[in-house]
N, C-alpha and C positions, 0 to 999 in steps of 0.2 A: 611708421604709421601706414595702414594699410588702405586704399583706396578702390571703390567699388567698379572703377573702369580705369583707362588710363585719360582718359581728358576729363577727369574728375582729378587725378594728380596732377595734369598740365597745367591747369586752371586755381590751382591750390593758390593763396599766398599766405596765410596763417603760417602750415606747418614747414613753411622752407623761412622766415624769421624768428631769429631771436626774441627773445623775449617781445614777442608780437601781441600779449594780451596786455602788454600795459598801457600800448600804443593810443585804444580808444579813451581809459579813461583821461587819461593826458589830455588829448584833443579835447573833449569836453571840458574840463579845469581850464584850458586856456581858451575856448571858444568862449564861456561863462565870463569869463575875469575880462577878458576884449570888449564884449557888451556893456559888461557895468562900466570899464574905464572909460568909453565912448560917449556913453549918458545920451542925451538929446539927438546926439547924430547918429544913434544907430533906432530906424525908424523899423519897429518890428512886426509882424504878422500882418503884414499888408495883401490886402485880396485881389488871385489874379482870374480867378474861376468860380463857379459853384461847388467844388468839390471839397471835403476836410481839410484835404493836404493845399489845397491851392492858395498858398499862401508865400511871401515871398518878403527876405528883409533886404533892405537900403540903408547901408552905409555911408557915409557922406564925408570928404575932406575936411577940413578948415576953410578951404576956400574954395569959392564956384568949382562943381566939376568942370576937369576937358574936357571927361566921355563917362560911360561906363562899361563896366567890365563885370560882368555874369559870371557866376561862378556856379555850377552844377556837380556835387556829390557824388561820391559812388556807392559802391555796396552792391551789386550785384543787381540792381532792380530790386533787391530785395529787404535793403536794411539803411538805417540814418535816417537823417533831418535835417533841416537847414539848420538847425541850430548846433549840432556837433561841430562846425568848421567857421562859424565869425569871423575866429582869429587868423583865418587864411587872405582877409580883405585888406590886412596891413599894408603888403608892400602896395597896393593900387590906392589907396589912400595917401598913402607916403607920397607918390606920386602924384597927385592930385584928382584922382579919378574916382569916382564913386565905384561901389561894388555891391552887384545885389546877389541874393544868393535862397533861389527857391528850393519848396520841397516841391515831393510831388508824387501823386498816387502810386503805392510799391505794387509787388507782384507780392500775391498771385491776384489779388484784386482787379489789378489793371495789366492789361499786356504792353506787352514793347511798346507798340505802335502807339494805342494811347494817349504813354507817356509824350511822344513824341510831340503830340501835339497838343498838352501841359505845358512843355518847354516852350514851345512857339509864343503859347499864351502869356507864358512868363515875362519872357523873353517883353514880346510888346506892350506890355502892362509897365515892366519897370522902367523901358527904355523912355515913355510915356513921362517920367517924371524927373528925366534928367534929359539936357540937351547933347549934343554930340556923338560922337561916333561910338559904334558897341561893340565891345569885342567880346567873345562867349567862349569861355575856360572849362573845363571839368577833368573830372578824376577816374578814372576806372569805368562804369558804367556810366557815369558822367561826361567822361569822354570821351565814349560813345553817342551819350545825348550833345555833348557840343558837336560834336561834327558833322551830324545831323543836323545842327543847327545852320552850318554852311553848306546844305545843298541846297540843288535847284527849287525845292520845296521848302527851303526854311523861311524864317519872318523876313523883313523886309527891312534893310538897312544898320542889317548886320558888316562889319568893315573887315572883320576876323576871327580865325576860329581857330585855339590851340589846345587840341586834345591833348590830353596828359595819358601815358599809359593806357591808349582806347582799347576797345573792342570794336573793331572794326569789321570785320567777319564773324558773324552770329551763328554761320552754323555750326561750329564746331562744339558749339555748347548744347545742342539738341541732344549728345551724349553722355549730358551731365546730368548727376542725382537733381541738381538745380532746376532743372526744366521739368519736374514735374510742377512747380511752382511758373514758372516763366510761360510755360506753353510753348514753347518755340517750333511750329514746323517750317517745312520747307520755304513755302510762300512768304511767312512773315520776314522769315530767317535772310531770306533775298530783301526782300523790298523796305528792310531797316537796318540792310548792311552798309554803314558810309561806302566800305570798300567797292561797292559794286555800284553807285549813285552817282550822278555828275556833282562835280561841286560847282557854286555860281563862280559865272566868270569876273565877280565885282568883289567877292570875299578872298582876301588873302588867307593860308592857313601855314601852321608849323606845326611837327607831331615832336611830341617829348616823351620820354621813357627811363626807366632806370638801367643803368647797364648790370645792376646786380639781381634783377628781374625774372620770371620765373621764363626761359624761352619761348615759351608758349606770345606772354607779352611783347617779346621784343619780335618774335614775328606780325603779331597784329600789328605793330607800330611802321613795322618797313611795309608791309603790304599798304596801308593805307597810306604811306607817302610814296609810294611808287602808282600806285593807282590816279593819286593827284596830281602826281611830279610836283610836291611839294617836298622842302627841307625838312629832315627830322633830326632830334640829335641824340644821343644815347648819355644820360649825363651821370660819370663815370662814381660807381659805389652804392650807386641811390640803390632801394630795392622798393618795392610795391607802396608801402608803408612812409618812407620817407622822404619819394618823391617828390614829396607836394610843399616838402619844406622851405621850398626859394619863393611860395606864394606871399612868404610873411616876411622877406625880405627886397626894399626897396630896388639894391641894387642887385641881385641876384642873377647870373645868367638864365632860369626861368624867366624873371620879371622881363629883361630885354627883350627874349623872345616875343615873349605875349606881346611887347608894346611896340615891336618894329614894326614902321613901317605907315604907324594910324598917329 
């Protein structure tokens, strides 16, 4: 496959997976079938803003939540829904934590930044209807926007942030066919890079990644724990795609992560 730069191949995750096109519709089939098995306790297209996508669903245990747990999507800035990934609020159900999990305005519509503070809104919207501590999870550009979520600038009583395979450093993608959609210069590219932002000193965090990853990832992943002097862990075979599969399992070394500690 041939690629128009080469951080347009670093940044690739399609064509370095196997059969990677089946991957979406899967997700949807099981995000779909999670909603309908949940019935009454999956409380959907709740409003966190005035805008289309500002809209946010709430999962809920059996029993009282402990806390909740946010859970933000990837795709690039540029693609998904909250509704492609339901079935990722298992294991935090399982657990007894509720899990919301917003959309929110893509690119080229809305820039980085923006977004950023869509999440925030989300973020305090949802936390608003559950008691206890929050912990904010995401995926790819997701988690990117979680960890954003634990800087000095994020909402406010946040307890933890575990980026999944972040983007942490934004400007490497100013050299992607992608940024003609994203907009990214210099100034943004800084001032909504986790890796260069303080994180609060009240939020704990942990970086995850796949160790069969494309390199590109598993540098954003050390960079942004070595910037926080927080623990990361490389969890070994995973690739871009199936990282996120310990989210739908209770006891999974993913799920420990996210819950140590809160």
């Amino acid at each position: 496959m041939e690629f128009r730069s080469q951080a347009d191949r670093d940044y690739a995750n399609r064509a370095f997976i196997p059969g990677a096109d089946a991957f979406i519709p899967r997700w949807q089939a099981a995000a779909s079938a999670f909603r309908h098995e949940l019935k009454d306790r999956a409380r959907l297209g709740l409003t966190y803003g005035p805008s289309e996508r500002n809209k946010f669903d709430l999962f809920l245990p059996e029993t009282p939540p402990e806390g909740l747990m946010v859970f933000v999507h990837g795709g690039y800035w540029l693609a998904f829904d909250r509704s492609d990934w339901s079935h990722l609020a298992a294991g935090a159900l399982a657990r007894g934590w509720a899990c919301a999990m917003p959309s929110y305005t893509l690119a080229p519509t809305a820039r980085i930044g923006e977004m950023v503070n869509e999440l925030r809104a989300a973020v305090l919207a949802s936390s608003a209807l559950v008691p206890g501590k929050i912990i904010v999870t995401g995926h790819s550009a997701g988690g990117h926007l979680s960890a954003r979520m634990g800087c000095e600038d994020g909402p406010a009583g946040v307890a933890r942030v575990v980026p999944i395979s972040p983007l942490a450093d934004l400007r490497p993608l100013m050299a992607t066919e992608m940024n003609k959609d994203l907009r990214l210069d210099e100034k943004e590219a800084l001032a909504e890079s986790p890796a260069y932002l303080f994180k609060t000193k009240e939020v704990s965090a942990h970086v995850w990644v796949g160790g069969n990853e494309r390199p590109a990832f598993l540098w954003q992943a050390r960079v942004l724990s070595e910037e926080w002097s927080c623990p990361w862990t490389v969890d070994p075979g995973r690739h871009h795609f199936d990282v996120i599969d310990g989210l739908t399992d209770s006891n999974s070394p993913l799920m420990d992560a996210i819950m140590t500690g809160v």
